[in-house]
C-alpha positions as CSV (number, residue, x, y, z in Angstrom):
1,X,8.2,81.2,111.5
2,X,11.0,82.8,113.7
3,X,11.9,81.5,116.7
4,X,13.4,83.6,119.3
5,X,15.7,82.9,122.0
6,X,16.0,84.8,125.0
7,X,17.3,84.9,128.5
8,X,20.4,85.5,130.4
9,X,23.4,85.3,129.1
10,X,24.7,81.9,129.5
11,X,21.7,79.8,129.6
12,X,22.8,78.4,126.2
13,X,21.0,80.9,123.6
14,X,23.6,80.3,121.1
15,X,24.5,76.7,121.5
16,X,20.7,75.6,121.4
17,X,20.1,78.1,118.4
18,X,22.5,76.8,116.6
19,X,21.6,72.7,117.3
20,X,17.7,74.1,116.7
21,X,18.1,75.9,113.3
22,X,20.0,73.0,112.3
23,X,17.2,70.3,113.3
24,X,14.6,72.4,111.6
25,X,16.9,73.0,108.9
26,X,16.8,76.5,108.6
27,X,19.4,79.8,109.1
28,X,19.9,80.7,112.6
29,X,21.4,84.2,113.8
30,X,23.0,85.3,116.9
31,X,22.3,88.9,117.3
32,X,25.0,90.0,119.1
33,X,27.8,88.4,116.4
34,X,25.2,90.3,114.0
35,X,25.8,93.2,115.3
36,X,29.7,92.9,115.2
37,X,29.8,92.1,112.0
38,X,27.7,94.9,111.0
39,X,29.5,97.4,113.0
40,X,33.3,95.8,112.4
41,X,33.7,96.2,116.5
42,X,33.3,93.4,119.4
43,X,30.6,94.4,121.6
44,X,33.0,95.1,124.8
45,X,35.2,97.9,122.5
46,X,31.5,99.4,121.7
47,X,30.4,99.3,125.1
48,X,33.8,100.8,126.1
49,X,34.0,103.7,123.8
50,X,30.8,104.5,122.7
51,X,28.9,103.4,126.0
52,X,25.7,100.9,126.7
53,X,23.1,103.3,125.4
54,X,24.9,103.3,121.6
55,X,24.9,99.4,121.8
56,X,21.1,98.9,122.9
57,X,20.4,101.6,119.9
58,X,22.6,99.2,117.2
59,X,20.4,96.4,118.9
60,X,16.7,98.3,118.3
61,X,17.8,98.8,114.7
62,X,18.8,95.3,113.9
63,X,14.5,94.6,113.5
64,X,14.8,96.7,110.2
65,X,17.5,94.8,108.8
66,X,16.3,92.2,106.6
67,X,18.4,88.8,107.8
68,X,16.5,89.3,111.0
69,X,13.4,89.4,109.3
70,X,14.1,86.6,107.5
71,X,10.8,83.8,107.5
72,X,11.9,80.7,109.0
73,X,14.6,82.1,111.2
74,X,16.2,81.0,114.5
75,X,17.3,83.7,116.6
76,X,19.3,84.0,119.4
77,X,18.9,87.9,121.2
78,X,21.8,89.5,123.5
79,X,20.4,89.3,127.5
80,X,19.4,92.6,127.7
81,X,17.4,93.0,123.7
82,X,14.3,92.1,125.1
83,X,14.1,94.9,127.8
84,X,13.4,97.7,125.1
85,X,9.5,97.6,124.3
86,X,9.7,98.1,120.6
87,X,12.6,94.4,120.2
88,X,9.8,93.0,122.4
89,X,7.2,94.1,120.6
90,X,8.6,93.0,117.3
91,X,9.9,89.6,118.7
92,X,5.8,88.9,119.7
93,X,4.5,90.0,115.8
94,X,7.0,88.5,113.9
95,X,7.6,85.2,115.8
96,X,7.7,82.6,119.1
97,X,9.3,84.0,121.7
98,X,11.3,81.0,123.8
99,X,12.7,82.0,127.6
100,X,16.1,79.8,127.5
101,X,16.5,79.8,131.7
102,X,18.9,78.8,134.2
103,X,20.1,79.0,137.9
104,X,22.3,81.3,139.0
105,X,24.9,79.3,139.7
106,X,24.8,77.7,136.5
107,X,25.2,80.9,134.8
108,X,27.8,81.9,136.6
109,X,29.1,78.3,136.1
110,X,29.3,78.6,132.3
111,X,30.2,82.1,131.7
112,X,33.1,82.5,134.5
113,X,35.7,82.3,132.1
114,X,34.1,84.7,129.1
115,X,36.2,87.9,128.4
116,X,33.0,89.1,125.7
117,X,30.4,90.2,128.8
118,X,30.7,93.6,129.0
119,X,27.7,94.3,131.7
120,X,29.8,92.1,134.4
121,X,32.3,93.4,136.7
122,X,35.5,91.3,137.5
123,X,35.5,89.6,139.5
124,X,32.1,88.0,138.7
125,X,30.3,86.8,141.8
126,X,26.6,85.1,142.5
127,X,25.3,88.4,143.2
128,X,26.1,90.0,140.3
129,X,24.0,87.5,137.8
130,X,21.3,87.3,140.5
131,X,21.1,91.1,140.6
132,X,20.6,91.0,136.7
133,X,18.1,88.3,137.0
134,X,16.4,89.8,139.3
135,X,16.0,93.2,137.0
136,X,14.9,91.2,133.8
137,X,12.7,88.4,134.7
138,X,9.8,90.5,134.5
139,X,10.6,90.7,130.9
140,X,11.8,87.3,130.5
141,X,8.4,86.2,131.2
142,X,6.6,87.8,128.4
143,X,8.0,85.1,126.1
144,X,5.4,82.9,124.8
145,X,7.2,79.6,126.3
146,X,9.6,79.2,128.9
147,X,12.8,76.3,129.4
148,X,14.8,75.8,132.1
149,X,18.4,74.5,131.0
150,X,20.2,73.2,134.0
151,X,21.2,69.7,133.5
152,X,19.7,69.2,130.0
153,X,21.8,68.3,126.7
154,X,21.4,70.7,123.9
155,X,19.7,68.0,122.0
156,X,16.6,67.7,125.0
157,X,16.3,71.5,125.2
158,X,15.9,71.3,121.5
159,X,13.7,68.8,121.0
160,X,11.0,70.7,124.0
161,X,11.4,73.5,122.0
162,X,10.1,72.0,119.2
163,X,7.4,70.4,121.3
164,X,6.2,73.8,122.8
165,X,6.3,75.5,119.1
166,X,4.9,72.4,116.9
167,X,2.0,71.7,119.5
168,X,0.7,75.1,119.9
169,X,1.9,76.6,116.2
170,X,1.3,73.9,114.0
């Protein structure tokens, strides 16, 4: 089975990914270091010279790669993969689609520092995450389950993972 993560940047994607594949003991991929390793370029130089629309095409073509189609798979998406229909689509046949969430000022919290965020303006403010939020819960929501992160360890956001996934996937 694959497990995907999604959400907004900073609610721990990565982090729990990792900690989850290696519970589970199985590969886990962050799509967005994928795709820079694919492409040879960071994802801020290809939003900067080849614009936002290039990237979310890289990210649409990553589903006919074969690592991400890998079978028994942890996956953590970029924020904005699951707001194209066909990565949605393909998230829901392949695999479990998990919602990693947090508050906005928890976001903001953890990713104040990060120099790799190329949709955020600097300064970063509240607004600015709430005013992404507020354009992609709708899709957020389609996920099979959903987690809220603020004030767990890795190791409790894990382990409901694997609650949600082993009690209704089993």
């Amino acid at each position: 089975m694959i497990i995907f993560l999604t959400g907004m940047m900073g609610t721990g994607k990565t982090k729990v990914g990792q900690a989850l594949a290696e519970t589970i003991k199985c590969p886990f991929v962050d799509l967005d270091l994928y795709l820079e390793k694919k492409t040879g370029k960071r994802i801020p130089d290809i939003f900067r010279t080849e614009g936002e629309a290039a990237f979310r095409k890289l990210e649409r073509e990553i589903k006919h790669d074969p690592v991400p189609n890998t079978p028994d798979l942890v996956i953590a998406t970029g924020g904005g993969f699951p707001l194209d229909e066909g990565n949605r689509e393909w998230m829901q046949s392949t695999g479990v689609v998990i919602w990693l969430q947090a508050e906005p000022q928890t976001i903001l919290n953890r990713i104040q520092t990060s120099d790799n965020r190329p949709m955020l303006p600097r300064p970063l403010r509240l607004a600015h995450i709430e005013s992404i939020l507020e354009k992609r819960t709708f899709v957020y929501k389609q996920a099979n389950y959903y987690i809220q992160t603020d004030g767990k360890s890795i190791r409790d956001i894990v382990l409901e993972i694997l609650e949600k996934v082993e009690k209704n996937h089993a």
